[in-house]
C-alpha positions in Angstrom: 0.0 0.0 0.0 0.8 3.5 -0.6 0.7 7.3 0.8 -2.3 7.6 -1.4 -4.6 4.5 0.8 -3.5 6.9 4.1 -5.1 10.0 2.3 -7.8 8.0 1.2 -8.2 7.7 5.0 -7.2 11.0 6.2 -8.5 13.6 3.9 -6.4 16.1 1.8 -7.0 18.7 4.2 -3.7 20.6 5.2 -2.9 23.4 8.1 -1.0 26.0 6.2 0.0 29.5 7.0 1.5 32.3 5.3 5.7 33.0 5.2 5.0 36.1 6.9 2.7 35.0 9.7 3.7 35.7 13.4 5.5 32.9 15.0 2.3 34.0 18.0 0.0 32.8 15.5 2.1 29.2 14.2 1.5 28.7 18.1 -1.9 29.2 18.2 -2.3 27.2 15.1 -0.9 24.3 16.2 -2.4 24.2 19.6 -5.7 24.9 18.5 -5.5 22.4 15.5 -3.5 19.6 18.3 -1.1 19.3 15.3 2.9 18.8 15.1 3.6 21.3 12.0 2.1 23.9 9.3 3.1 24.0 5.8 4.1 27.1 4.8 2.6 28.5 1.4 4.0 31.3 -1.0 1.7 31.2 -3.8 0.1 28.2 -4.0 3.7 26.5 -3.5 4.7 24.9 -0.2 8.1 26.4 0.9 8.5 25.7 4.2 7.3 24.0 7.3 7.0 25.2 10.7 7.3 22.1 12.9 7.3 22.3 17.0 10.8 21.6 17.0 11.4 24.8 15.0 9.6 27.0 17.1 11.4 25.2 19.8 15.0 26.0 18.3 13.7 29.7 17.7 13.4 29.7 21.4 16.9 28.8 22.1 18.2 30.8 19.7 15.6 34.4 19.8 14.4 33.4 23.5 10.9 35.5 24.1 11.7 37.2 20.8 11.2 34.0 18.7 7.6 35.3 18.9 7.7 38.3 16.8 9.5 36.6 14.4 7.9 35.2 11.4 7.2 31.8 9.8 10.0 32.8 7.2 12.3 33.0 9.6 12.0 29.4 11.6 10.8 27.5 8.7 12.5 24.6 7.6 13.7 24.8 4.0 14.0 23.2 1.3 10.6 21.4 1.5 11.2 17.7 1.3 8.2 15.8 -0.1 6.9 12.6 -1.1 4.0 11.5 -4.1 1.3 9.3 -3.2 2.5 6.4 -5.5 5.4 6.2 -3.0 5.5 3.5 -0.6 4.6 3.9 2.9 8.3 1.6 3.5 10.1 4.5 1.6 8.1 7.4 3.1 9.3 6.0 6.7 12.5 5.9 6.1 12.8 9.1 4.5 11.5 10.5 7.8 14.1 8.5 9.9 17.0 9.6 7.8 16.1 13.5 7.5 14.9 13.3 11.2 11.3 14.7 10.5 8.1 14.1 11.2 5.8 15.5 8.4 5.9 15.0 4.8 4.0 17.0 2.5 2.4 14.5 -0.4 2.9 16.5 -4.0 1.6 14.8 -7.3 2.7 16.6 -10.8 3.6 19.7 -8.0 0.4 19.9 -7.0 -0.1 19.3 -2.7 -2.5 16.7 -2.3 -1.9 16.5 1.5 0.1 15.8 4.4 1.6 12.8 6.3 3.1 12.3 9.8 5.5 9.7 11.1 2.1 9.2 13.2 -0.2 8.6 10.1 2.3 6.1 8.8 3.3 4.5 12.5 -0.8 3.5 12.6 -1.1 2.1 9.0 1.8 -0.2 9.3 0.1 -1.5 12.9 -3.4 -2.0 10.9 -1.4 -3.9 8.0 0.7 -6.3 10.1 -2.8 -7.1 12.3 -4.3 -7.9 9.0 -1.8 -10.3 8.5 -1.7 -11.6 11.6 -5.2 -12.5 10.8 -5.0 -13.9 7.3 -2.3 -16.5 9.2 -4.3 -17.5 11.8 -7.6 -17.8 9.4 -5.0 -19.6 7.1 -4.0 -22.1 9.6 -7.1 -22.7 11.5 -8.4 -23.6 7.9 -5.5 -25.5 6.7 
């Protein structure tokens, strides 16, 4: 299965902000939402991503001032992304060599949507219980 069956799932929907919106307002994003990270979008293409570790590193390195800074400036960059023919395998281990948690899904540059380590963490748990099943039915039948 691919990133496409998760966003089958999970809907295209994708928290996205502004490069020049308040670091105050990321915050208030992402707690509101109870999400990780928020693309960031310069007409209509993703640039960035504001993640909680970013805001966290702005704090170490702006302290309280980290909050009148601006998506632009904490955003990670370059974008790294994934298409939803990709493998949910390679996605995973994309995110475990960059050391992130969100990849943004982009077919013919277009964003279909978003996936976290969480979204791909919960499909590989549902697969291998599927299996498990098929075995036992397969033995208990056999």
């Amino acid at each position: 299965m691919g990133i496409s069956s998760i966003l089958r799932t999970k809907g295209s929907e994708v928290a996205s902000v502004a490069p020049d919106s308040s670091v105050t307002d990321i915050v208030g994003e992402l707690t509101t939402r109870r999400i990780g990270a928020v693309l960031v979008i310069d007409s209509d293409s993703v640039v960035g991503v504001v993640s909680e570790r970013d805001v966290i590193r702005g704090l170490g390195g702006h302290q309280g001032e980290v909050l009148n800074l601006t998506a632009r400036d904490i955003m990670t960059a370059p974008v790294i992304t994934i298409s939803p023919q990709d493998s949910i395998a390679d996605a995973m281990e994309l995110m475990t060599d960059r050391r992130i948690r969100h990849l943004p899904v982009v077919d013919s540059g277009v964003l279909v949507g978003l996936v976290s380590i969480g979204d791909l963490v919960k499909r590989r748990i549902e697969e291998a219980e599927q299996e498990a099943l098929a075995l036992k039915d397969y033995i208990a039948t056999g």
